[in-house]
C-alpha positions as a LaTeX table, in Angstrom:
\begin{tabular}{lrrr}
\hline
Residue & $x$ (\AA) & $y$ (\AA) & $z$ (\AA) \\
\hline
Unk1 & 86.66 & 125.37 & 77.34 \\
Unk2 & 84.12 & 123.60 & 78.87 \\
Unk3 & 85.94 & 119.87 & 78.52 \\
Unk4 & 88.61 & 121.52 & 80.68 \\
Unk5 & 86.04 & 123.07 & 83.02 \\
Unk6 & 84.71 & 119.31 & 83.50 \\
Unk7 & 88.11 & 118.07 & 84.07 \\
Unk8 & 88.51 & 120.41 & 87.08 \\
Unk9 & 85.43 & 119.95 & 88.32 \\
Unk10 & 86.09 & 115.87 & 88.41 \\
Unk11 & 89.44 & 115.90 & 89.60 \\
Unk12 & 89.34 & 117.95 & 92.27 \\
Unk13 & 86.40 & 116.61 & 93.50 \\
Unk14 & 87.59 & 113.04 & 94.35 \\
Unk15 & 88.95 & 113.81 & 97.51 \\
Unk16 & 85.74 & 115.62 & 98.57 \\
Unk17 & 83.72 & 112.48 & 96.96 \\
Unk18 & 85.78 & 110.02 & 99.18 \\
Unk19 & 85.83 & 112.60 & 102.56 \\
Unk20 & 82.33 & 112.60 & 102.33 \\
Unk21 & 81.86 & 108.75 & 101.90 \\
Unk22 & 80.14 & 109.22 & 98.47 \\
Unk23 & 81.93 & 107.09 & 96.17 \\
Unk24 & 80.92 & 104.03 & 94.08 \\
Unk25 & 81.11 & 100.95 & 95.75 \\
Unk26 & 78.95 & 97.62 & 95.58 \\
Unk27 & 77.05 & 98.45 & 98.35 \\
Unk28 & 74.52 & 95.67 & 98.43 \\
Unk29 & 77.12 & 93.38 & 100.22 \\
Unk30 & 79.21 & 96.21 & 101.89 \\
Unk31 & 75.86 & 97.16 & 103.83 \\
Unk32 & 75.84 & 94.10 & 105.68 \\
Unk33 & 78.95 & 93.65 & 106.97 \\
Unk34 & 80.12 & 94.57 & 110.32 \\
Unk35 & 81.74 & 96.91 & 111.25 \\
Unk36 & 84.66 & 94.93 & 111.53 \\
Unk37 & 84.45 & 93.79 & 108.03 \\
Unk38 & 84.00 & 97.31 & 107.03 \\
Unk39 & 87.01 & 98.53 & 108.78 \\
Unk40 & 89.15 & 95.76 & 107.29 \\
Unk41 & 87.71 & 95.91 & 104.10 \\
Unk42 & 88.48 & 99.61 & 103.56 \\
Unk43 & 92.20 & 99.01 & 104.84 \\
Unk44 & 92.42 & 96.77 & 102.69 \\
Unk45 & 91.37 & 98.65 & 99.76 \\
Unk46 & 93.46 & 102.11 & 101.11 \\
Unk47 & 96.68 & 100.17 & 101.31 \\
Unk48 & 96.32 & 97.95 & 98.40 \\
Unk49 & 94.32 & 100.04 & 95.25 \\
Unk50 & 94.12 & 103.58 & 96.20 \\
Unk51 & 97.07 & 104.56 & 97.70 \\
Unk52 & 99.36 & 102.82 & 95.21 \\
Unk53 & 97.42 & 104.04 & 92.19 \\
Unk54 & 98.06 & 108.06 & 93.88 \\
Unk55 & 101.25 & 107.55 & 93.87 \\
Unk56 & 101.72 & 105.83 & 90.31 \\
Unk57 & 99.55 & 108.50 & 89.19 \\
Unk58 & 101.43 & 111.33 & 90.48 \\
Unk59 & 105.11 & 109.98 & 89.81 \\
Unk60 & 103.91 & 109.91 & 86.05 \\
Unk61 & 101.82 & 113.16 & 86.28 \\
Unk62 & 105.00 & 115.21 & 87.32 \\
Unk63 & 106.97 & 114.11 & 84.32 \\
Unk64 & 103.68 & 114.77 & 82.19 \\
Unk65 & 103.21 & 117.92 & 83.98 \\
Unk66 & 106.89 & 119.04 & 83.41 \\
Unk67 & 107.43 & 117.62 & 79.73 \\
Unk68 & 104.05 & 120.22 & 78.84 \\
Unk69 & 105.88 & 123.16 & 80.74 \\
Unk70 & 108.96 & 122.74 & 78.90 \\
Unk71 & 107.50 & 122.38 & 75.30 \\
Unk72 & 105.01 & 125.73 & 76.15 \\
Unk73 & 101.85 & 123.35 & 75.06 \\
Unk74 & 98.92 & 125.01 & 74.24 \\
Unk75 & 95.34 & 124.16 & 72.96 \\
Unk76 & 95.43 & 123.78 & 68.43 \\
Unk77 & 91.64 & 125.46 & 69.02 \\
Unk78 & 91.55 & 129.36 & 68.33 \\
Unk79 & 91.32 & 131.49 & 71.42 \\
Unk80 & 92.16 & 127.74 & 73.45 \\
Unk81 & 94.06 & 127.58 & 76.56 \\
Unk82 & 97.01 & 128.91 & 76.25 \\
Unk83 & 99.45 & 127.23 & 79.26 \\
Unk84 & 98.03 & 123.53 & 78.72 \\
Unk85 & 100.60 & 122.35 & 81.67 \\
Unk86 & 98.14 & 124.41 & 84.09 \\
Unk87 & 94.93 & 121.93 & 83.86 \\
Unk88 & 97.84 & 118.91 & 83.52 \\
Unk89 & 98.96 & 120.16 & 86.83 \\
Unk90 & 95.53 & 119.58 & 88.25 \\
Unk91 & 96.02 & 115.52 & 87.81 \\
Unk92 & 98.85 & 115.15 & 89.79 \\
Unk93 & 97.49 & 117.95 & 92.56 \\
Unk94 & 94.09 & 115.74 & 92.52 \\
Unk95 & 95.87 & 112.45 & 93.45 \\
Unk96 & 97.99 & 114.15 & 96.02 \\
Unk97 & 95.00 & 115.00 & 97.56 \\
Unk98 & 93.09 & 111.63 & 97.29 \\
Unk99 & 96.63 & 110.40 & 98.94 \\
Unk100 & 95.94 & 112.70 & 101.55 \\
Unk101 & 92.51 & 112.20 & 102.10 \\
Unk102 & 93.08 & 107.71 & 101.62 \\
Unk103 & 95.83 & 108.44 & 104.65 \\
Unk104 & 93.44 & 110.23 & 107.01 \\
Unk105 & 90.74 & 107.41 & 105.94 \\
Unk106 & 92.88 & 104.61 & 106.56 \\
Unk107 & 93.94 & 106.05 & 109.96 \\
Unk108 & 90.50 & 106.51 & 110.89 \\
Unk109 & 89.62 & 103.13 & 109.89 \\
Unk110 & 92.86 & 101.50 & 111.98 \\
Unk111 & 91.36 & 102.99 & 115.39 \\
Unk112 & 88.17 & 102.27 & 114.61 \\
Unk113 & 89.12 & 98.28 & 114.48 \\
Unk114 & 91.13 & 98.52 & 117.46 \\
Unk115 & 88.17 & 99.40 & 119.59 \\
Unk116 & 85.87 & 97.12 & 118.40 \\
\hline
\end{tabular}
């Protein structure tokens, strides 16, 4: 139980990690640029890695998602989870909301270059 604990703890907290600015990234160049360079960097990276991975990543979680519903998966451990397709739902629900979150970024990133 606690392996599926820790994967709803980590997927749901991407969004949060990437609202709150607090996500890995090679921050001994980033912290130099301007903001400018920030701004166009982090387009960049919205429009180009994390937006298309959301969407790749829920497409193929639904059919995941669905394919465990329809078979009634459950855990082989004694006393396991019992509806398996309920934490599997969580992946697709996770990158829906990192889609989300990567829009509002990315919008707030697009004014903030056109008033510098």
């Amino acid at each position: 139980m606690s392996g599926i604990f820790f994967d709803v703890v980590i997927l749901l907290s991407i969004a949060y990690t990437l609202r709150n600015n607090a996500h890995v990234r090679v921050d001994i160049f980033y912290e130099k640029f301007s903001a400018k360079t920030k701004a166009l960097i982090n387009i960049f990276s919205f429009v180009f890695f994390v937006l298309p991975l959301s969407f790749l990543i829920i497409y193929i979680g639904i059919g995941f998602v669905e394919l465990s519903y329809l078979q009634h998966e459950a855990s082989s451990d004694p006393g396991g989870l019992k509806y398996r397709w309920i934490v599997k739902s969580l992946m697709p629900l996770a990158f829906i909301l990192l889609a989300l979150q990567a829009v509002k970024e990315l919008w707030n990133d697009i004014r903030r270059l056109k008033k510098l």
